[in-house]
N, C-alpha and C positions, 0 to 999 in steps of 0.2 A: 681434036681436043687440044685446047693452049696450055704449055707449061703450068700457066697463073692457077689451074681449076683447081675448085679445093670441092670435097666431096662434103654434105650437109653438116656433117659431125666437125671436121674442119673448121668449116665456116662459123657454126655455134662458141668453135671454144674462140678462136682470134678476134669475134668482135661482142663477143660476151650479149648474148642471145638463145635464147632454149632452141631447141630442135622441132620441139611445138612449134614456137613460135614461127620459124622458119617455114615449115609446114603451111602456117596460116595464110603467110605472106605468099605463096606458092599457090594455095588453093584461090584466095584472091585476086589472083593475077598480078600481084605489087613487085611481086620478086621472086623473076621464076628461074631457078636452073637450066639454063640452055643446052648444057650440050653433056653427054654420057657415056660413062668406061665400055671399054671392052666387056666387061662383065656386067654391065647394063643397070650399072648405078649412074644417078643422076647427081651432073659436078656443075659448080659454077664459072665460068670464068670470070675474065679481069672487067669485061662489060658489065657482068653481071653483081660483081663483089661492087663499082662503084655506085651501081644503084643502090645494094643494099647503104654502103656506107652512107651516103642521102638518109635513106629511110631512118637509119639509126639514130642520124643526130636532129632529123626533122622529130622524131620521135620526143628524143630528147629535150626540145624545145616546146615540147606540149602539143604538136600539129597532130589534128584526127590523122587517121590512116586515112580516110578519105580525101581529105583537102591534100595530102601527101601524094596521092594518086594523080590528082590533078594539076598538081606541079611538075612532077617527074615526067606525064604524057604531052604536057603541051610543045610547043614549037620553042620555049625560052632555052637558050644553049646553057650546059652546064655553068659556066661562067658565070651566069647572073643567076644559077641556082644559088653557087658560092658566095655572090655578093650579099644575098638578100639573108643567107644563113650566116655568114658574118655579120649583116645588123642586127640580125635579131638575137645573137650573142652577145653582140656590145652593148646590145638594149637591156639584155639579160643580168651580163655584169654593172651594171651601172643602178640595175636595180639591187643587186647585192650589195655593192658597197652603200646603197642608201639605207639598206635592214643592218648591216654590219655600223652603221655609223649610228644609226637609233640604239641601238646593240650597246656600245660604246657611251653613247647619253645619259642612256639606262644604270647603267652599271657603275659612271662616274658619280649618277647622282643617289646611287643605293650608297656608295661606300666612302661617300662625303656623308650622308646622314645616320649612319651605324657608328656604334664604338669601337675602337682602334683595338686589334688582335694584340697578342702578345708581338706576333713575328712582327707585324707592323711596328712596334713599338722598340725592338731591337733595332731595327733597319732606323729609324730614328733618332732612338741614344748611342746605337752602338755597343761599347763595353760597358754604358753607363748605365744599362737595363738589363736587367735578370729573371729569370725567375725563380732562381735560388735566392739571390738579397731581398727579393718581393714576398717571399715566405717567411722568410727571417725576421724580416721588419713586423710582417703584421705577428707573428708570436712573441715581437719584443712591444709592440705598439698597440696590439689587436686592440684591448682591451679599453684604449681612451677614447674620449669622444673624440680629439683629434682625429683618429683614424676613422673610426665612422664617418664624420662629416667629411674627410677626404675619399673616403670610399664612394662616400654617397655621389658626392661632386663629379669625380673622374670617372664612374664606372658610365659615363654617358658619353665623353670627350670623344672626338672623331679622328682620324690622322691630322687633318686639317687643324682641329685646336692643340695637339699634341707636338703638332710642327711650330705653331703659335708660340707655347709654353714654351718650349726648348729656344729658342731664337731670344724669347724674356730674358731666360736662365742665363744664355748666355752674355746678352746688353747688362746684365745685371753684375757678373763676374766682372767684366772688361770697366766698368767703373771703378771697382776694387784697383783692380790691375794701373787704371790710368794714374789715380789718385794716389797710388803709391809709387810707380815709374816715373812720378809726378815731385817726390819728396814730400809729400803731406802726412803727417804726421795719421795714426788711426784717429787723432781725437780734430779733425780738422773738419771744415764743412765739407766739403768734396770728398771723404772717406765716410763722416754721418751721411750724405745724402746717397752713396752708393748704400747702404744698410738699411734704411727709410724705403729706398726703392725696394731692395732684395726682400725686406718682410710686408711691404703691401703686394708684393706677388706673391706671396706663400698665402696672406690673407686672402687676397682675391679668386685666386686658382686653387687652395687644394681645406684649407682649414680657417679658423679665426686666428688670425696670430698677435695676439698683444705685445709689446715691447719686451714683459718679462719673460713671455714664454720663447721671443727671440732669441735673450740674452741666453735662455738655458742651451737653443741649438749652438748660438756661436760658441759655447764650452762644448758642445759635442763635436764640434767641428777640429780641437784638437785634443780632444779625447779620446776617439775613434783614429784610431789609422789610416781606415779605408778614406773617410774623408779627409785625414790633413791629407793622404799622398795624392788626392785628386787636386786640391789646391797648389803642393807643393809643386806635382809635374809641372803646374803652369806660370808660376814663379815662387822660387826660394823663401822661405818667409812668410808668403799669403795666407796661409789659416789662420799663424797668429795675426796678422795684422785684420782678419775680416773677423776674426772673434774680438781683437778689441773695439773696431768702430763700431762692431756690434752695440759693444758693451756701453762705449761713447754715446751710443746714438741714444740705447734705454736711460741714459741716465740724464740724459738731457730733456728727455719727457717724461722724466720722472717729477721733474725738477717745474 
Protein backbone atom coordinates (compact mmCIF):
# COMPACT_ATOMS: atom_id res chain seq x y z
CA UNK A 1 0.00 0.00 0.00
CA UNK A 2 1.39 3.76 -0.99
CA UNK A 3 1.88 6.40 1.51
CA UNK A 4 -0.86 8.57 -0.73
CA UNK A 5 -3.89 5.83 0.29
CA UNK A 6 -6.71 7.48 1.92
CA UNK A 7 -9.40 5.05 3.29
CA UNK A 8 -13.23 5.83 1.74
CA UNK A 9 -14.15 8.26 4.63
CA UNK A 10 -10.79 10.13 3.74
CA UNK A 11 -11.46 10.33 0.40
CA UNK A 12 -15.35 11.61 0.89
CA UNK A 13 -14.30 14.50 3.32
CA UNK A 14 -10.90 16.09 0.89
CA UNK A 15 -12.89 16.05 -2.24
CA UNK A 16 -16.28 16.84 -0.73
CA UNK A 17 -18.34 13.78 -2.03
CA UNK A 18 -20.69 11.26 0.11
CA UNK A 19 -19.48 7.88 1.09
CA UNK A 20 -22.66 6.81 -0.85
CA UNK A 21 -21.49 8.28 -3.55
CA UNK A 22 -18.24 6.74 -3.41
CA UNK A 23 -19.80 3.38 -2.99
CA UNK A 24 -21.59 4.10 -6.39
CA UNK A 25 -18.76 4.82 -8.18
CA UNK A 26 -17.13 1.62 -6.84
CA UNK A 27 -20.03 -0.67 -7.63
CA UNK A 28 -19.82 0.72 -11.25
CA UNK A 29 -16.61 0.02 -11.79
CA UNK A 30 -15.84 4.26 -12.39
CA UNK A 31 -13.53 4.38 -9.33
CA UNK A 32 -12.58 1.62 -7.57
CA UNK A 33 -10.14 1.34 -4.49
CA UNK A 34 -7.22 -0.73 -5.32
CA UNK A 35 -5.53 -1.67 -2.91
CA UNK A 36 -6.28 -2.67 1.33
CA UNK A 37 -5.01 -2.24 5.12
CA UNK A 38 -3.88 -4.68 7.06
CA UNK A 39 -7.02 -4.83 8.74
CA UNK A 40 -8.66 -5.35 5.28
CA UNK A 41 -10.19 -2.07 4.71
CA UNK A 42 -10.32 -0.85 1.24
CA UNK A 43 -7.89 2.42 0.56
CA UNK A 44 -7.37 4.37 -2.48
CA UNK A 45 -4.18 5.36 -3.67
CA UNK A 46 -2.65 8.28 -5.74
CA UNK A 47 -3.67 6.31 -9.11
CA UNK A 48 -6.76 5.92 -7.79
CA UNK A 49 -7.62 9.58 -6.00
CA UNK A 50 -6.45 11.11 -9.77
CA UNK A 51 -9.15 9.20 -11.45
CA UNK A 52 -11.59 10.17 -9.04
CA UNK A 53 -10.30 13.84 -9.20
CA UNK A 54 -11.34 13.42 -13.16
CA UNK A 55 -14.68 12.02 -12.25
CA UNK A 56 -15.27 14.93 -9.81
CA UNK A 57 -14.78 17.91 -12.06
CA UNK A 58 -16.17 15.92 -15.20
CA UNK A 59 -19.05 15.64 -12.94
CA UNK A 60 -18.95 19.10 -12.22
CA UNK A 61 -19.16 20.15 -15.82
CA UNK A 62 -22.41 18.28 -16.21
CA UNK A 63 -20.81 14.94 -18.02
CA UNK A 64 -23.22 11.63 -17.59
CA UNK A 65 -21.12 9.14 -15.37
CA UNK A 66 -21.40 7.25 -18.55
CA UNK A 67 -19.75 9.46 -21.12
CA UNK A 68 -17.17 9.87 -18.00
CA UNK A 69 -16.58 6.23 -18.15
CA UNK A 70 -15.75 6.40 -21.63
CA UNK A 71 -13.23 9.03 -21.46
CA UNK A 72 -11.31 7.82 -18.47
CA UNK A 73 -11.11 4.07 -20.26
CA UNK A 74 -10.04 4.97 -23.70
CA UNK A 75 -6.39 5.17 -24.98
CA UNK A 76 -6.31 9.40 -24.64
CA UNK A 77 -3.47 10.14 -22.06
CA UNK A 78 -4.27 12.23 -19.12
CA UNK A 79 -2.98 15.23 -20.63
CA UNK A 80 -5.51 15.66 -23.22
CA UNK A 81 -8.07 14.68 -20.48
CA UNK A 82 -6.86 18.00 -18.86
CA UNK A 83 -6.92 19.84 -22.07
CA UNK A 84 -10.32 19.16 -23.14
CA UNK A 85 -11.54 19.71 -19.22
CA UNK A 86 -9.94 23.07 -19.41
CA UNK A 87 -12.14 23.94 -22.51
CA UNK A 88 -14.75 23.08 -21.31
CA UNK A 89 -14.13 25.33 -18.19
CA UNK A 90 -13.16 28.18 -20.25
CA UNK A 91 -16.31 27.48 -22.37
CA UNK A 92 -18.03 27.43 -18.92
CA UNK A 93 -16.60 30.64 -17.68
CA UNK A 94 -17.26 32.54 -20.65
CA UNK A 95 -20.74 31.53 -20.44
CA UNK A 96 -20.96 33.04 -17.06
CA UNK A 97 -19.53 36.18 -17.68
CA UNK A 98 -22.29 36.37 -20.54
CA UNK A 99 -25.36 35.53 -17.73
CA UNK A 100 -23.25 37.91 -15.28
CA UNK A 101 -23.18 40.63 -18.11
CA UNK A 102 -27.15 40.17 -19.02
CA UNK A 103 -27.22 40.31 -15.05
CA UNK A 104 -25.54 43.78 -15.26
CA UNK A 105 -27.95 45.02 -18.37
CA UNK A 106 -30.76 43.97 -16.31
CA UNK A 107 -30.06 45.61 -13.29
CA UNK A 108 -28.76 48.95 -15.06
CA UNK A 109 -31.83 49.12 -16.84
CA UNK A 110 -34.27 48.36 -13.54
CA UNK A 111 -32.45 51.19 -11.65
CA UNK A 112 -32.10 53.86 -14.56
CA UNK A 113 -36.18 53.43 -14.59
CA UNK A 114 -37.12 53.30 -10.79
CA UNK A 115 -37.05 56.33 -8.38
CA UNK A 116 -33.90 57.38 -6.79
CA UNK A 117 -33.67 55.92 -2.86
CA UNK A 118 -32.86 58.17 -0.21
CA UNK A 119 -29.10 56.65 0.07
CA UNK A 120 -28.96 57.37 -3.63
CA UNK A 121 -29.89 60.68 -3.14
CA UNK A 122 -27.29 61.50 -0.22
CA UNK A 123 -24.47 59.90 -2.46
CA UNK A 124 -25.74 62.80 -4.89
CA UNK A 125 -26.21 65.85 -2.71
CA UNK A 126 -24.03 64.76 -0.26
CA UNK A 127 -24.58 67.22 3.00
CA UNK A 128 -26.97 68.86 0.88
CA UNK A 129 -29.78 66.05 1.31
CA UNK A 130 -31.31 64.94 4.46
CA UNK A 131 -33.81 63.34 5.67
CA UNK A 132 -34.20 65.26 8.69
CA UNK A 133 -34.43 68.78 6.42
CA UNK A 134 -36.76 66.54 4.01
CA UNK A 135 -39.27 66.28 7.09
CA UNK A 136 -38.85 69.56 8.17
CA UNK A 137 -39.58 71.05 5.04
CA UNK A 138 -42.64 69.17 4.31
CA UNK A 139 -44.21 70.14 7.99
CA UNK A 140 -43.16 73.55 7.13
CA UNK A 141 -44.38 73.39 3.32
CA UNK A 142 -46.61 69.99 3.43
CA UNK A 143 -49.60 71.82 3.18
CA UNK A 144 -49.20 74.00 -0.35
CA UNK A 145 -49.78 73.10 -3.44
CA UNK A 146 -46.19 73.78 -4.20
CA UNK A 147 -45.26 70.90 -2.25
CA UNK A 148 -47.73 68.56 -3.80
CA UNK A 149 -46.98 69.44 -7.19
CA UNK A 150 -43.31 68.98 -6.32
CA UNK A 151 -44.13 65.78 -4.58
CA UNK A 152 -46.07 64.74 -7.34
CA UNK A 153 -43.04 65.58 -10.01
CA UNK A 154 -39.95 64.04 -8.09
CA UNK A 155 -41.43 61.13 -6.38
CA UNK A 156 -40.88 59.46 -10.04
CA UNK A 157 -37.22 61.09 -10.77
CA UNK A 158 -34.53 58.37 -11.38
CA UNK A 159 -30.58 58.78 -10.16
CA UNK A 160 -30.21 59.64 -13.55
CA UNK A 161 -32.68 62.90 -13.64
CA UNK A 162 -31.41 63.59 -10.04
CA UNK A 163 -27.86 63.77 -11.30
CA UNK A 164 -29.35 65.93 -14.16
CA UNK A 165 -31.08 68.44 -11.47
CA UNK A 166 -27.96 68.81 -9.44
CA UNK A 167 -25.46 69.58 -12.38
CA UNK A 168 -28.69 72.58 -13.31
CA UNK A 169 -28.40 73.63 -9.63
CA UNK A 170 -25.23 73.82 -9.90
CA UNK A 171 -24.68 75.73 -13.83
CA UNK A 172 -27.31 77.82 -12.04
CA UNK A 173 -25.23 78.94 -8.96
CA UNK A 174 -21.94 79.40 -10.92
CA UNK A 175 -23.90 82.21 -13.05
CA UNK A 176 -24.52 84.01 -9.85
CA UNK A 177 -20.94 83.40 -8.78
CA UNK A 178 -19.50 84.67 -12.48
CA UNK A 179 -21.65 87.70 -12.71
CA UNK A 180 -20.63 88.85 -9.43
CA UNK A 181 -16.69 87.77 -9.63
CA UNK A 182 -17.62 89.65 -12.72
CA UNK A 183 -18.41 93.21 -10.79
CA UNK A 184 -22.09 93.30 -12.16
CA UNK A 185 -24.13 94.81 -10.10
CA UNK A 186 -27.59 92.28 -8.73
CA UNK A 187 -29.54 94.60 -10.88
CA UNK A 188 -27.42 93.94 -14.22
CA UNK A 189 -28.40 91.60 -17.07
CA UNK A 190 -26.03 88.89 -16.52
CA UNK A 191 -27.09 88.76 -12.60
CA UNK A 192 -31.29 88.91 -13.92
CA UNK A 193 -30.35 86.25 -16.43
CA UNK A 194 -28.66 83.95 -13.74
CA UNK A 195 -32.16 84.35 -11.68
CA UNK A 196 -34.55 83.94 -14.96
CA UNK A 197 -32.35 80.64 -15.28
CA UNK A 198 -32.46 79.63 -11.55
CA UNK A 199 -36.50 80.14 -11.36
CA UNK A 200 -37.22 78.30 -14.84
CA UNK A 201 -35.51 75.30 -13.03
CA UNK A 202 -37.49 75.34 -10.12
CA UNK A 203 -40.54 75.93 -12.60
CA UNK A 204 -39.47 73.05 -14.71
CA UNK A 205 -38.20 70.50 -12.14
CA UNK A 206 -40.04 70.60 -9.05
CA UNK A 207 -43.28 73.25 -8.91
CA UNK A 208 -44.90 76.43 -10.89
CA UNK A 209 -42.65 79.21 -9.97
CA UNK A 210 -43.94 82.67 -10.86
CA UNK A 211 -41.70 85.65 -10.45
CA UNK A 212 -43.46 86.62 -7.30
CA UNK A 213 -43.28 83.53 -5.65
CA UNK A 214 -39.37 83.66 -6.59
CA UNK A 215 -38.92 86.78 -5.09
CA UNK A 216 -40.54 85.37 -1.78
CA UNK A 217 -37.65 82.32 -1.89
CA UNK A 218 -34.93 84.94 -2.69
CA UNK A 219 -36.06 86.65 1.06
CA UNK A 220 -35.77 83.20 2.23
CA UNK A 221 -32.58 82.79 1.04
CA UNK A 222 -31.38 85.34 3.61
CA UNK A 223 -33.75 84.55 6.09
CA UNK A 224 -32.98 81.12 6.78
CA UNK A 225 -29.29 80.52 7.82
CA UNK A 226 -29.06 77.31 6.63
CA UNK A 227 -29.50 78.75 3.23
CA UNK A 228 -27.43 82.09 3.40
CA UNK A 229 -24.42 79.69 4.99
CA UNK A 230 -24.74 77.54 1.85
CA UNK A 231 -24.39 80.55 -0.44
CA UNK A 232 -22.06 82.24 1.94
CA UNK A 233 -19.47 79.02 2.08
CA UNK A 234 -19.25 79.63 -1.69
CA UNK A 235 -18.56 83.26 -1.84
CA UNK A 236 -18.95 86.16 0.94
CA UNK A 237 -21.92 88.11 -0.02
CA UNK A 238 -23.79 85.67 -2.49
CA UNK A 239 -27.31 85.31 -0.66
CA UNK A 240 -27.56 88.83 -0.62
CA UNK A 241 -26.52 89.40 -3.91
CA UNK A 242 -28.96 86.22 -5.49
CA UNK A 243 -31.96 87.51 -3.33
CA UNK A 244 -31.49 90.96 -4.85
CA UNK A 245 -31.18 89.88 -8.68
CA UNK A 246 -33.83 87.86 -7.71
CA UNK A 247 -35.68 90.64 -6.83
CA UNK A 248 -34.23 92.69 -10.07
CA UNK A 249 -35.32 90.02 -12.13
CA UNK A 250 -39.29 90.00 -10.62
CA UNK A 251 -39.41 93.48 -11.01
CA UNK A 252 -38.44 93.66 -14.43
CA UNK A 253 -41.42 91.28 -15.34
CA UNK A 254 -43.38 92.85 -13.51
CA UNK A 255 -42.87 95.79 -15.29
Amino acid sequence: MTTEALTVGQVAKQYGVTVRTLHHYDEIGLVRPSERTPAGYRVYTQQDLERLALVVLYRRLGFALDRIATLLDGSEPLVDHLRRQRAAVQARIEEMRQVVDAIDTMMEAEMSERPATDAELKVIFGDGYSEERQQEAEERWGESGAWAQSAARTKRYTTADWTQIKAEMESSTLAFVAAMDAGEPPTSEAAMEAAEAARRHIDSRFYDCSHEFHRMLGDMYVADPRFTATYEAIRTGLAQYVRDAIHANADRHAQ
